[in-house]
C-alpha positions as CSV (number, residue, x, y, z in Angstrom):
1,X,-17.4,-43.5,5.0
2,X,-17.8,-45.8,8.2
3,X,-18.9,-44.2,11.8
4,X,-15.4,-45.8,12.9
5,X,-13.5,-43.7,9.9
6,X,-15.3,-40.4,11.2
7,X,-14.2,-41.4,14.6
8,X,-10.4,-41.5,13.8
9,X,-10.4,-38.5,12.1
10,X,-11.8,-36.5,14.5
11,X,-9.5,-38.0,17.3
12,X,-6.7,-37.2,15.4
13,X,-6.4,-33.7,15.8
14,X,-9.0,-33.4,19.0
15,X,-7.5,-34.1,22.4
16,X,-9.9,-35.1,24.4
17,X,-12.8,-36.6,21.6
18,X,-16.1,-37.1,23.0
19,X,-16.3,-40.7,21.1
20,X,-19.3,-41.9,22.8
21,X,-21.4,-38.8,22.3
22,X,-20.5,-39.3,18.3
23,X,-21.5,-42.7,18.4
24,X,-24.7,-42.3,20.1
25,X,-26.1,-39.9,17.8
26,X,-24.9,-41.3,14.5
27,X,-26.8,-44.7,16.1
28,X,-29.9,-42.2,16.9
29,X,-29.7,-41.2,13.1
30,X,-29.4,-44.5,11.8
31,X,-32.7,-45.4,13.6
32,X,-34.3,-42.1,12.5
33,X,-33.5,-42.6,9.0
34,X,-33.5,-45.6,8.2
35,X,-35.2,-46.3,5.0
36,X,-34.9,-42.6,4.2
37,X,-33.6,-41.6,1.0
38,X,-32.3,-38.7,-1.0
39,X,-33.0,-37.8,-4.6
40,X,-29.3,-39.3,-6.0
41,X,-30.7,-42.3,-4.0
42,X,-28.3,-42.3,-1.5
43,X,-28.9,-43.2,2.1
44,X,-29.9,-40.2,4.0
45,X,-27.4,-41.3,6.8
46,X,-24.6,-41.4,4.5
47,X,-25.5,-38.2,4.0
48,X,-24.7,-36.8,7.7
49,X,-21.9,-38.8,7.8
50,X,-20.6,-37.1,4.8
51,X,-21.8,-33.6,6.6
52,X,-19.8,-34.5,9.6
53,X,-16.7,-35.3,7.4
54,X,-16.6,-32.5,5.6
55,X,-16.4,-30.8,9.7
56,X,-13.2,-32.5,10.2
57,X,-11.3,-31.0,7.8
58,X,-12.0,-27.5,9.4
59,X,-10.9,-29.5,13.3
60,X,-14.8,-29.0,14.7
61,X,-15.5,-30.1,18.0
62,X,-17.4,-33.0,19.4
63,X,-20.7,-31.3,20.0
64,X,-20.7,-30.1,16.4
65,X,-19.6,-33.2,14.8
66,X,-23.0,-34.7,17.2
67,X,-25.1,-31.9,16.0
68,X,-24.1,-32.6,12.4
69,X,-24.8,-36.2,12.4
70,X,-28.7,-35.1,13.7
71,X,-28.7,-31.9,11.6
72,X,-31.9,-33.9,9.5
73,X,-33.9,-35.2,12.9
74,X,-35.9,-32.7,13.2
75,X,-36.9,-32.2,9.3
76,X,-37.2,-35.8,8.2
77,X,-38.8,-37.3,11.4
78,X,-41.3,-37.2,14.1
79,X,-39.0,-35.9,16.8
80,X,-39.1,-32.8,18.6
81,X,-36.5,-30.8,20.0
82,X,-37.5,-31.4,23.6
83,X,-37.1,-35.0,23.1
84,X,-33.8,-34.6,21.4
85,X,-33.1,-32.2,24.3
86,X,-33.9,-34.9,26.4
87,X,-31.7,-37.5,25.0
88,X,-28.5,-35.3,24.0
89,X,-29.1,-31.8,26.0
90,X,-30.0,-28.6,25.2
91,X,-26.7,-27.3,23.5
92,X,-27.4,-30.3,20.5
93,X,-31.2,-29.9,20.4
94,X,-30.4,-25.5,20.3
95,X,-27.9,-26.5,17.2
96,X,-30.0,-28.5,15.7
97,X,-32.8,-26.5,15.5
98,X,-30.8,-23.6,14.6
99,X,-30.2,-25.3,11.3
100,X,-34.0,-25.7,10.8
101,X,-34.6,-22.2,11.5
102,X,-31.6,-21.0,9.1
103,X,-33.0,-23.4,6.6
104,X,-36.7,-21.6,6.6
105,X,-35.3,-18.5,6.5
106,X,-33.0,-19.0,3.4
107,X,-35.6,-20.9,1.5
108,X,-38.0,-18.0,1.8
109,X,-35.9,-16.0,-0.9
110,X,-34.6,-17.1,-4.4
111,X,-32.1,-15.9,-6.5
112,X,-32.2,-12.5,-8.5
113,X,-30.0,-9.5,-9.6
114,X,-33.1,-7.7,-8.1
115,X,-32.4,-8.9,-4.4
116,X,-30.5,-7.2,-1.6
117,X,-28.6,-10.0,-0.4
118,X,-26.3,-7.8,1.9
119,X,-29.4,-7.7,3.8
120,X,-30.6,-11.1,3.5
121,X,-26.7,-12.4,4.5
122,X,-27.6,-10.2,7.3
123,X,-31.1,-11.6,8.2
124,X,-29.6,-15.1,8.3
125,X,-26.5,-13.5,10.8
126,X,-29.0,-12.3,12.8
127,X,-31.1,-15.4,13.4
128,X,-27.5,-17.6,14.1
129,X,-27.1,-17.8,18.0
130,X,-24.3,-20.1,17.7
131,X,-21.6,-20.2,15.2
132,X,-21.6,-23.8,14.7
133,X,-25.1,-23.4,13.4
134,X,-24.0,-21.5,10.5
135,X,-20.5,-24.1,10.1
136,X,-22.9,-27.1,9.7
137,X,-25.5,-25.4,7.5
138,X,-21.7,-24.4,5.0
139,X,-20.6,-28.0,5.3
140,X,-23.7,-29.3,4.0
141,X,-24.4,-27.0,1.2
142,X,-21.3,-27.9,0.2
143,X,-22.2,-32.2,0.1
144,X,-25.4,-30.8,-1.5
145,X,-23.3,-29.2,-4.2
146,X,-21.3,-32.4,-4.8
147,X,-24.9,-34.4,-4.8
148,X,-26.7,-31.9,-7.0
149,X,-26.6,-33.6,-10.6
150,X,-29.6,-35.4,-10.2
151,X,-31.4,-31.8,-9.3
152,X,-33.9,-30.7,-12.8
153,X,-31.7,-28.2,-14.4
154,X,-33.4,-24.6,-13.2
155,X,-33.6,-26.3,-9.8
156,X,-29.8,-26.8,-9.5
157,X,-28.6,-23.5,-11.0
158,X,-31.0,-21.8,-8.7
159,X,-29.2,-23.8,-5.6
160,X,-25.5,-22.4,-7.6
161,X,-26.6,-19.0,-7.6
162,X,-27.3,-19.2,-3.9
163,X,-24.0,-20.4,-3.3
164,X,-22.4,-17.2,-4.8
165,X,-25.2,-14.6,-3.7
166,X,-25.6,-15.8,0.2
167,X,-23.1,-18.8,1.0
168,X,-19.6,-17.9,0.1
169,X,-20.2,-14.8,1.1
170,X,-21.2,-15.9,4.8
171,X,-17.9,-18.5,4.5
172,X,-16.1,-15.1,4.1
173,X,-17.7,-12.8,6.5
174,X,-16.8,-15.2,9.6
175,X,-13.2,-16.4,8.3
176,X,-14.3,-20.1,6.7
177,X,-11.7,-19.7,4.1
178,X,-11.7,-23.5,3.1
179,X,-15.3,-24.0,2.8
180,X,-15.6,-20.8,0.6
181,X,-12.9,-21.9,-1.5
182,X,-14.8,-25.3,-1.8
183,X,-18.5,-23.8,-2.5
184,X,-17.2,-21.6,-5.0
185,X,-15.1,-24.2,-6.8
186,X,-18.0,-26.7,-7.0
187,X,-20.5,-24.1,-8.2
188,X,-18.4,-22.3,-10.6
189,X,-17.4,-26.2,-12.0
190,X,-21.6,-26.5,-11.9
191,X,-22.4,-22.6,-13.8
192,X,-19.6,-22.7,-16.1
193,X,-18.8,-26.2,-16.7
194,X,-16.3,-24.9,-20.3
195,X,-14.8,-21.9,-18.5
196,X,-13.6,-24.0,-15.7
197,X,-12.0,-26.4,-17.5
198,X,-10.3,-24.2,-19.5
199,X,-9.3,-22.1,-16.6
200,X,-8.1,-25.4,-14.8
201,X,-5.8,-26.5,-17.6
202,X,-4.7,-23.4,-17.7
203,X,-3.5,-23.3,-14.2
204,X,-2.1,-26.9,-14.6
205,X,0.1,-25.6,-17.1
206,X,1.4,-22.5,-15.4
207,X,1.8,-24.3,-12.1
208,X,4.2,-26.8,-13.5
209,X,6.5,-23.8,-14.8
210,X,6.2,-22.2,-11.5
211,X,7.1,-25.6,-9.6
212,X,11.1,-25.2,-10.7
213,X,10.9,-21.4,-9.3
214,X,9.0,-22.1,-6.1
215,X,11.5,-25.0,-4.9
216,X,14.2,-22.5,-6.2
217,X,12.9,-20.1,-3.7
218,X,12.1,-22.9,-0.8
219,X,15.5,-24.2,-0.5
220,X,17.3,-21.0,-0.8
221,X,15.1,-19.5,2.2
222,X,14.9,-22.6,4.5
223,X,19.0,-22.3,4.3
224,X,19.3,-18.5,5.2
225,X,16.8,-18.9,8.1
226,X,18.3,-22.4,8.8
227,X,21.7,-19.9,9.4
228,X,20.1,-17.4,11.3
229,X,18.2,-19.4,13.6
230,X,14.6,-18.6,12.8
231,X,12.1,-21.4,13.2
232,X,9.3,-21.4,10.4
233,X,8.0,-24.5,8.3
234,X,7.5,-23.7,4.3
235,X,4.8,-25.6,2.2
236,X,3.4,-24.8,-1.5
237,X,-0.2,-23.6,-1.2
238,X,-2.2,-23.5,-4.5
239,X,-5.1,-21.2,-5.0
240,X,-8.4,-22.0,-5.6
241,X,-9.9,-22.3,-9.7
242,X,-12.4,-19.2,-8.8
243,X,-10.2,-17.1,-6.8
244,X,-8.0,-17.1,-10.0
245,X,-11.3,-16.5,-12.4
246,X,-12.1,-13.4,-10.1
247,X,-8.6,-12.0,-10.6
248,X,-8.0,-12.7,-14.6
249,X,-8.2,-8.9,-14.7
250,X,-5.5,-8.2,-12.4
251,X,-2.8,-10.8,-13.2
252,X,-3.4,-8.7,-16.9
253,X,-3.3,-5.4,-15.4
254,X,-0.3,-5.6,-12.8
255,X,2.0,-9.0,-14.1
256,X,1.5,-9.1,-17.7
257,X,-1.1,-11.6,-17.7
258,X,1.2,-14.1,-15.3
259,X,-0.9,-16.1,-12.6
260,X,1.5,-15.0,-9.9
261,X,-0.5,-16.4,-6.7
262,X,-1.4,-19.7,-8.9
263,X,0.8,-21.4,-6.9
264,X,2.9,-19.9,-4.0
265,X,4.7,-20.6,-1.2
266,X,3.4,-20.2,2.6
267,X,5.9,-19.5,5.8
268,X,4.9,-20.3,9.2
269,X,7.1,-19.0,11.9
270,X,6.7,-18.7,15.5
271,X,6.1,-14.3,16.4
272,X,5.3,-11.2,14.4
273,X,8.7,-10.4,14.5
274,X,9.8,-13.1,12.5
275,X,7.6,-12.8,9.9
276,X,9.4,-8.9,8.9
277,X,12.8,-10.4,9.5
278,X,12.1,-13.2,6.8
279,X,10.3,-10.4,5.0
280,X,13.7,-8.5,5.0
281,X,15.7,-11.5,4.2
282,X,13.5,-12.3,1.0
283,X,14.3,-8.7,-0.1
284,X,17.7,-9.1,0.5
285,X,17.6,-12.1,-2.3
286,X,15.2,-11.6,-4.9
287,X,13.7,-8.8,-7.0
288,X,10.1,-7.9,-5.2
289,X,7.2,-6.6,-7.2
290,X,5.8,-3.7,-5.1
291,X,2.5,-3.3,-6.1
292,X,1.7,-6.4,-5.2
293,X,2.7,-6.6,-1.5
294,X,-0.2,-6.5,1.2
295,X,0.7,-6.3,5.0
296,X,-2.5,-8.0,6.4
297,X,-0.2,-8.4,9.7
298,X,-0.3,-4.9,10.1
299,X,-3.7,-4.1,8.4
300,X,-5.8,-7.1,8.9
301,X,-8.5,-7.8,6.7
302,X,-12.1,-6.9,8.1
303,X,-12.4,-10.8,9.6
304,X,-9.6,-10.9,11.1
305,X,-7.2,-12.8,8.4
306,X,-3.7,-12.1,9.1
307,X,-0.5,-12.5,6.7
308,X,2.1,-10.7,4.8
309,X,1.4,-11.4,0.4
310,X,4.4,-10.1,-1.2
311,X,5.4,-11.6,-4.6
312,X,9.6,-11.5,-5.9
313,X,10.4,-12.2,-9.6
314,X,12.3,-15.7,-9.5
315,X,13.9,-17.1,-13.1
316,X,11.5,-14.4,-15.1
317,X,8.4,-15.5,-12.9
318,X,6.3,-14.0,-10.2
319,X,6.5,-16.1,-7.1
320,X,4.0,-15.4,-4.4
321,X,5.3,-15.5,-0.9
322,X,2.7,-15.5,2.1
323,X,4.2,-15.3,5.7
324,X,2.4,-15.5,8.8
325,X,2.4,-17.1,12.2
326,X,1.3,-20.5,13.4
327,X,-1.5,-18.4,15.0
328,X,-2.6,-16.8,11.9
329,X,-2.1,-19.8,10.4
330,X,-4.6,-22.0,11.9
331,X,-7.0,-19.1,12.2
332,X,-7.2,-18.9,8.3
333,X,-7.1,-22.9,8.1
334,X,-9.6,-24.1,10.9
335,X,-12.1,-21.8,11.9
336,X,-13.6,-17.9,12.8
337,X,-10.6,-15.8,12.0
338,X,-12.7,-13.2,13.8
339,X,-12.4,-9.6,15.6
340,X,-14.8,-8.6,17.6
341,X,-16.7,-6.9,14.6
342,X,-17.1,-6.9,10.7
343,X,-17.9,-5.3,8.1
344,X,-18.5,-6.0,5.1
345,X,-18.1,-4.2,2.1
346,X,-20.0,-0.9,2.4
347,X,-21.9,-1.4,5.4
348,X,-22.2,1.2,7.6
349,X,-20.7,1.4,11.1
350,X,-23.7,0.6,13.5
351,X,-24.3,-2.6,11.3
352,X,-20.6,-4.2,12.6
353,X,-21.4,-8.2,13.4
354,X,-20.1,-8.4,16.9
355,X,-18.8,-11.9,16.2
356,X,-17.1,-14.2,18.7
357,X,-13.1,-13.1,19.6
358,X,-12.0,-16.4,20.0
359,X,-13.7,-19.4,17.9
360,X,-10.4,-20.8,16.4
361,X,-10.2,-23.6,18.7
362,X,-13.9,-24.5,18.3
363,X,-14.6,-25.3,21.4
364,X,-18.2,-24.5,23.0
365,X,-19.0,-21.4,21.3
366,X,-21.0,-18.9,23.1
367,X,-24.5,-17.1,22.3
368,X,-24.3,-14.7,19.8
369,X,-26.3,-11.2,19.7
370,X,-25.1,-10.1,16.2
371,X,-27.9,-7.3,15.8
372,X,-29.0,-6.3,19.2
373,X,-30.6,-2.9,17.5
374,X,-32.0,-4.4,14.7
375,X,-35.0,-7.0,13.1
376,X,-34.8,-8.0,9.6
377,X,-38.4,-9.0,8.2
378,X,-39.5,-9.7,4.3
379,X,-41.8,-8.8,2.1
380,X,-44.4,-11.3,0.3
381,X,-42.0,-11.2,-2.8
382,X,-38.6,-12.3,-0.4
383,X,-37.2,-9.3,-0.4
384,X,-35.6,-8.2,3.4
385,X,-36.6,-4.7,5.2
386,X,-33.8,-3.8,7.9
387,X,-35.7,-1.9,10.6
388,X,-34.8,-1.2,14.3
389,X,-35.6,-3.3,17.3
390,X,-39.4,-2.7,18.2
391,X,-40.7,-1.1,14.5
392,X,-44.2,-2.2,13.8
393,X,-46.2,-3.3,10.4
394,X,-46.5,0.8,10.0
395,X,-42.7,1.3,10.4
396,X,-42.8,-1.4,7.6
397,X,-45.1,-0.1,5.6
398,X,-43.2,3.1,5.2
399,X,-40.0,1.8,3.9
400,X,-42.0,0.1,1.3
401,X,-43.4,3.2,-0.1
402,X,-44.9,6.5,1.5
403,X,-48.2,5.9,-0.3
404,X,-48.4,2.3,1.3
405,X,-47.5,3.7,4.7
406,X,-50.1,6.6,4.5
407,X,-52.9,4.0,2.9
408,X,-52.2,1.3,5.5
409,X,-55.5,-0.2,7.2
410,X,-54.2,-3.2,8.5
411,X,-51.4,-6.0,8.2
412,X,-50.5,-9.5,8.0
413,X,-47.5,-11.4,9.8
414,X,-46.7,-14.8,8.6
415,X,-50.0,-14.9,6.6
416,X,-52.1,-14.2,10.7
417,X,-54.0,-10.5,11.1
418,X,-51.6,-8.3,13.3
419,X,-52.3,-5.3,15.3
420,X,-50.6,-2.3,13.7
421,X,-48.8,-1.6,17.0
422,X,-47.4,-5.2,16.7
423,X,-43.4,-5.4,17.8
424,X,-42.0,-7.2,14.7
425,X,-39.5,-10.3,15.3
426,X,-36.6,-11.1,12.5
427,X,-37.3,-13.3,10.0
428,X,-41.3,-12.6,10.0
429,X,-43.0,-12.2,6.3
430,X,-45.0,-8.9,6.5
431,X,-48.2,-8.2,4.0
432,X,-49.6,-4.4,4.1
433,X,-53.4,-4.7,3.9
434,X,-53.8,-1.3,2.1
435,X,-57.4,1.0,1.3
436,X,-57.2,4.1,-1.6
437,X,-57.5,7.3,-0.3
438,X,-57.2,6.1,3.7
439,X,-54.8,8.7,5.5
440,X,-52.5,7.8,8.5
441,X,-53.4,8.2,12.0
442,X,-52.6,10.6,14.7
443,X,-52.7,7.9,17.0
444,X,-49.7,5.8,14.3
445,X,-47.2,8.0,16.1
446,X,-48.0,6.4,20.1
447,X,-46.3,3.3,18.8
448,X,-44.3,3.6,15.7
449,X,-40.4,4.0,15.8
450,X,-38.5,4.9,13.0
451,X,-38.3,8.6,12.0
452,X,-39.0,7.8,8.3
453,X,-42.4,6.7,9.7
454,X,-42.9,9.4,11.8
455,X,-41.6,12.2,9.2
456,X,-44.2,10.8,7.3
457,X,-47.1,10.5,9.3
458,X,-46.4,14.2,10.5
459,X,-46.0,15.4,7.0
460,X,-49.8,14.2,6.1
461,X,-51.3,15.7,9.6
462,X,-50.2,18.9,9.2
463,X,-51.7,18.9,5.6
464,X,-54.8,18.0,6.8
């Protein structure tokens, strides 16, 4: 890809395209990496670009496409972020270094059964102030993915494994539906190379059957609404290879082994109130399968995804049918379908993200406080402690162990000697500096802050 191809891209969906911001950095890069390489042996630059493409597809903004093109500056050069502050302002230089910092924080962990990863997905949340950071950091794991061959084998299966521990998983929390679908799909191709071919000729074979149903279905419904006045545009949608791995279980459990959302069909209408009148007239037509009907419209999904999933039986097969609005619609598509809060799977209620209402549109994005009451530290092994705001290296030490807590004579914080009353910051490695037989001090319970801790500590004074 050419600068000039990443330039008519992004004007062609971006109104008002910053072209000469876009240009300027990718020349800055160019200057900065020239010479640079990667392990494939590709051009480091061609590498951005390919970052930066990958941003289009999901309609990112001018100061992101920017930010993406100097998401390596800071890494693979001399430069600071005062002097890229100086030459593209503080928004770029603050994006850019958020990568950096996202990228030392994920690197401090690998991959394991073993490892609490809610937390870590958390820890990484936590240290985002922008959601563009965390869009670039997706768009180029995903490039990495499609790069990674010439990785040494344990090296590039321990990059996969992240992909399904950490990354899709953050795709999902903040509603980036496409680069999920595209992490997962490249790993799962990388993991298990046999199954996914099989699984993909599989699908091949089913969607083709499916095809005469779903146009069946298409011009039948465009007609009645065509009659009754409601506007809505129709288009096939085909799910992603691992989406249908996940769900092997459930096409055998519920539609007699048939990949019913293989291939489906999406409407797009204008209001809410179309999408339950076409829901109605669908009814009126074909045969509709119950137990597989979800009203996201009505009960959105914790991110904010919106959209009715019913599926009818057409010609003895199962045709999905997703309706939604052109709201919806590009929420899913483009960007943060996000509510004010999420939470994921079983995380408790004070733990909600308080994401961004509105970052469909991708315009400037705003400062982001996902975890105002809490700091997420690790251990020396990479595992992450969730403590509140202000807990010390004691607070620490006691949701390690009780002994380590009671034994503690001292601490470490990113490998320097730290006062035990030390306020911990996220993302900080902690080491417990522990003597046998040592017993907690009254004076522990001036500073600490968690009631574990202080339980604890109160538990062994009284004894003594």
């Amino acid at each position: 890809m050419a600068i000039e191809d990443l330039i008519k891209k992004h004007a062609s969906y971006e109104s008002r395209p910053e072209t000469k911001l876009i240009k300027k950095a990718y020349s800055f890069a160019e200057v900065a990496h020239m010479g640079q390489k990667r392990l494939s042996g590709e051009d480091l630059i061609d590498h951005v670009l390919a970052v930066a493409d990958i941003l289009t597809e999901v309609r990112a903004d001018s100061v992101t496409i920017a930010a993406s093109l100097l998401h390596d500056i800071l890494e693979e050069s001399n430069l600071g972020k005062e002097a890229l502050a100086q030459e593209f302002g503080e928004e770029i230089a603050s994006l850019v270094e958020g990568l950096t910092t996202i990228k030392k924080v994920s690197g401090k962990t690998v991959s394991g059964k073993e490892k609490d990863w809610e937390n870590l997905r958390h820890l990484i949340l936590a240290t985002v102030h922008d959601p563009r950071v965390l869009a670039i950091r997706l768009a180029e794991k995903i490039h990495n993915l499609k790069t990674s061959s010439v990785l040494p084998k344990k090296e590039r299966e321990e990059a996969v494994r992240k992909v399904f521990d950490i990354w899709a998983p953050l795709a999902a929390i903040v509603g980036f539906h496409r680069f999920r679908s595209e992490l997962e799909d490249s790993a799962f191709s990388i993991l298990e190379p046999e199954k996914f071919k099989e699984l993909n000729r599989t699908v091949q074979k089913e969607r083709q059957k499916m095809e005469v149903s779903i146009q069946e279905v298409r011009s039948k419904l465009v007609e009645e609404l065509k009659e009754r006045g409601i506007e809505a545009t129709s288009s096939a949608r085909t799910k992603h290879l691992y989406g249908v791995y996940k769900k092997l279980s459930l096409y055998k459990a519920k539609a007699g082994g048939k990949l019913y959302d293989a291939l489906g069909l999406r409407i797009v209408t204008q209001e809410v109130e179309d999408c339950y009148q076409i829901l109605d007239i669908t009814r009126g037509i074909w045969k509709e399968v119950p137990e597989l009907f979800d009203d996201y419209i009505a009960n959105p999904k914790p991110n904010g995804y919106q959209s009715i999933h019913t599926v009818f039986i057409v010609s003895d097969y199962f045709v999905e049918l997703q309706i939604r609005t052109i709201k919806m619609h590009e929420a899913a598509e483009y960007g943060l379908a996000a509510h004010s809060s999420y939470k994921e799977g079983k995380v408790s209620s004070e733990e909600k993200i308080s994401l961004l209402k509105n970052l469909v549109l991708w315009e400037k994005g705003e400062k982001l406080d996902l975890f105002p009451d809490k700091v997420f530290v690790f251990t020396p092994d990479g595992d992450v402690k969730v403590l509140i705001r202000g807990a010390t290296p004691v607070d620490f030490a006691y949701t390690v162990h009780s002994r380590v807590g009671d034994e503690c004579s001292g601490a470490k914080v990113d490998g320097k000697i730290s006062a035990l009353d030390y306020q911990l910051k996220t993302g900080e490695v902690v080491e417990i500096l522990t003597k046998k037989g040592k017993k907690p001090s009254a004076d522990w319970l001036k500073f600490v802050k968690t009631e574990h801790a202080r339980d604890q500590i109160g538990k062994v004074l009284r004894r003594r």
